[in-house]
C-alpha positions in Angstrom: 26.8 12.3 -28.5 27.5 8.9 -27.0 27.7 10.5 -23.5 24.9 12.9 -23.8 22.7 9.5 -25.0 23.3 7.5 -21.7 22.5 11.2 -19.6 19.3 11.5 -21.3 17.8 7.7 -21.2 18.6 7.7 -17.5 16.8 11.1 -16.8 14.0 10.1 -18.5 13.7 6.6 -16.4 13.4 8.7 -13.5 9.8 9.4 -14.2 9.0 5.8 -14.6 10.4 4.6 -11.4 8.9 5.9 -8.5 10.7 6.5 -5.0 10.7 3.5 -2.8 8.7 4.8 -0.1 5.7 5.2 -3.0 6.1 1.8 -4.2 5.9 0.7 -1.2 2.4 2.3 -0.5 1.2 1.2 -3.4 2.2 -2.3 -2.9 0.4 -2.0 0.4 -3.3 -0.3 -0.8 -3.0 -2.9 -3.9 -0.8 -6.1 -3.2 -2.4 -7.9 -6.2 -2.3 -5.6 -8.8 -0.3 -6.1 -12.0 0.6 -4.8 -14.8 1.7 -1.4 -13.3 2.5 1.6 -15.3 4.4 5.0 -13.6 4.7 8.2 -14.3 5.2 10.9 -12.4 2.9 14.1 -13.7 3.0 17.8 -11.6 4.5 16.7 -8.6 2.4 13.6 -7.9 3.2 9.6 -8.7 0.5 8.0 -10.6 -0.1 4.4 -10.9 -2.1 3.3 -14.3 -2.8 -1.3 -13.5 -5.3 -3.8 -13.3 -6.4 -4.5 -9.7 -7.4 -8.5 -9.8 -8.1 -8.3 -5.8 -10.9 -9.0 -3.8 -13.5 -6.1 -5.2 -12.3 -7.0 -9.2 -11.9 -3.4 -9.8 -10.1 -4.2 -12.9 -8.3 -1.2 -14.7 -7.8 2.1 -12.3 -5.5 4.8 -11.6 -4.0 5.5 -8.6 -2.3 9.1 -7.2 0.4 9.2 -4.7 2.5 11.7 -3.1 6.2 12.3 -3.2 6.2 10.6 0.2 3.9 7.7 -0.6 0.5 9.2 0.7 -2.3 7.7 -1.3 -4.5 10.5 -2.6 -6.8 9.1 -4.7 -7.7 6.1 -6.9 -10.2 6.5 -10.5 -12.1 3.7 -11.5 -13.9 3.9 -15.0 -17.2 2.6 -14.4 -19.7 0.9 -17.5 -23.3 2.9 -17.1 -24.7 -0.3 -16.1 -22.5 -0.1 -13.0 -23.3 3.6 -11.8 -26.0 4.1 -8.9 -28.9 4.9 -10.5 -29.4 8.4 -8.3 -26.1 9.4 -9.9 -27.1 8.7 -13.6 -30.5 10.6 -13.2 -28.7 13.8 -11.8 -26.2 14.0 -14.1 -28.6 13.7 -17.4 -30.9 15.8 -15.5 -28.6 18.7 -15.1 -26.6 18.4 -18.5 -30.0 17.1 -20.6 -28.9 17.1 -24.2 -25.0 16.1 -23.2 -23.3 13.4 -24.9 -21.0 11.0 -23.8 -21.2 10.4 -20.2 -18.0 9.2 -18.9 -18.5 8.1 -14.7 -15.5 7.1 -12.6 -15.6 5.9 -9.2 -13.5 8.0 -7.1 -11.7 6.5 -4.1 -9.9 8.7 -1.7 -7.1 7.6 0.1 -9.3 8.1 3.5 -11.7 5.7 1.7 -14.2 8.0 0.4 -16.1 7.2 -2.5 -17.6 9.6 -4.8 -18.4 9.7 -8.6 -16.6 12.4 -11.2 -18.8 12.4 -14.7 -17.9 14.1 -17.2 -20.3 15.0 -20.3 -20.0 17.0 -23.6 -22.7 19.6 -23.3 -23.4 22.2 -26.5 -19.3 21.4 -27.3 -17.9 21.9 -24.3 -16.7 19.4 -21.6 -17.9 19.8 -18.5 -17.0 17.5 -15.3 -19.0 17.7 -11.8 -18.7 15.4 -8.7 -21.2 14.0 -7.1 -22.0 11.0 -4.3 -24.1 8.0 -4.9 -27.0 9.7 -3.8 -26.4 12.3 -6.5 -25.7 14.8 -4.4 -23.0 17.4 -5.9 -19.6 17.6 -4.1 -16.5 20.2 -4.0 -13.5 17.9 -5.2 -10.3 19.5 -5.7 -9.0 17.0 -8.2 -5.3 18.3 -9.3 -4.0 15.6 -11.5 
C-alpha cells in the first residue's frame, strides 16, 4: 500500500501539470494571468485563470494542444456585455428559452465569435454566432 500510494499521487499530478512547451504558450498569449488551473481533458490542455491584462478579460478558459497550439479561449460574458445583434438573434430563434448563457469565443487565429447556450422546452441547446448575429459552423471539441 505505501508504494502503490506514491504511484498513484504522482500519476494523478500528471494532469495538473502541463508539458513545458504548453506552458510556455500560455505564458506567451497571457503573460499576466494568475491564478491558473490545469487539467488536461480528451487530449487537449485547458487553462481555467483570471486574465488582469490589458482587455480585463477577467475569468476565461483557455485550450491548448499537446504541442502548445492555442485553440481557443471562452470568455463568459454579463448580457449587458453581448452585442446587441447577437442577443436579438438568439431570443429570436429560441423565443420562450431560459437562461441565456453567452461566451465570447477567441480562436487562437484571433477570431471572435459568440457560443450561447439556452434551455428551450427542457432541452439545452448551444448555437454560434458572430457579433452580427450571424450563425457560424464551430467545431467546439472540448
Amino acid at each position: 500500500m505505501f508504494l502503490v500510494l506514491p504511484c498513484w499521487l504522482f500519476a494523478q499530478n500528471r494532469y495538473d501539470r502541463p508539458p513545458h512547451i504548453v506552458d510556455q504558450s500560455f505564458h506567451n498569449d497571457y503573460p499576466k494571468a494568475n491564478a491558473t488551473h490545469w487539467h488536461k481533458y480528451h487530449g487537449q490542455w485547458h487553462a481555467d485563470f483570471n486574465d488582469p491584462g490589458e482587455d480585463g478579460r477577467g475569468e476565461m478558459v483557455a485550450h491548448y494542444s499537446e504541442r502548445g497550439r492555442h485553440i481557443d479561449s471562452h470568455i463568459p460574458y454579463d448580457l449587458g456585455d453581448v452585442p446587441q445583434p447577437v442577443v436579438e438573434r438568439a431570443q429570436s430563434k429560441y423565443h420562450g428559452g431560459s437562461h441565456f448563457r453567452y461566451t465570447k469565443m477567441e480562436s487562437g487565429e484571433g477570431n471572435g465569435f459568440f457560443q450561447v447556450r439556452v434551455n428551450l422546452h427542457g432541452r439545452d441547446h448551444t448555437v454560434y454566432m458572430d457579433e452580427e448575429g450571424r450563425e457560424r459552423n464551430y467545431d467546439d471539441r472540448h
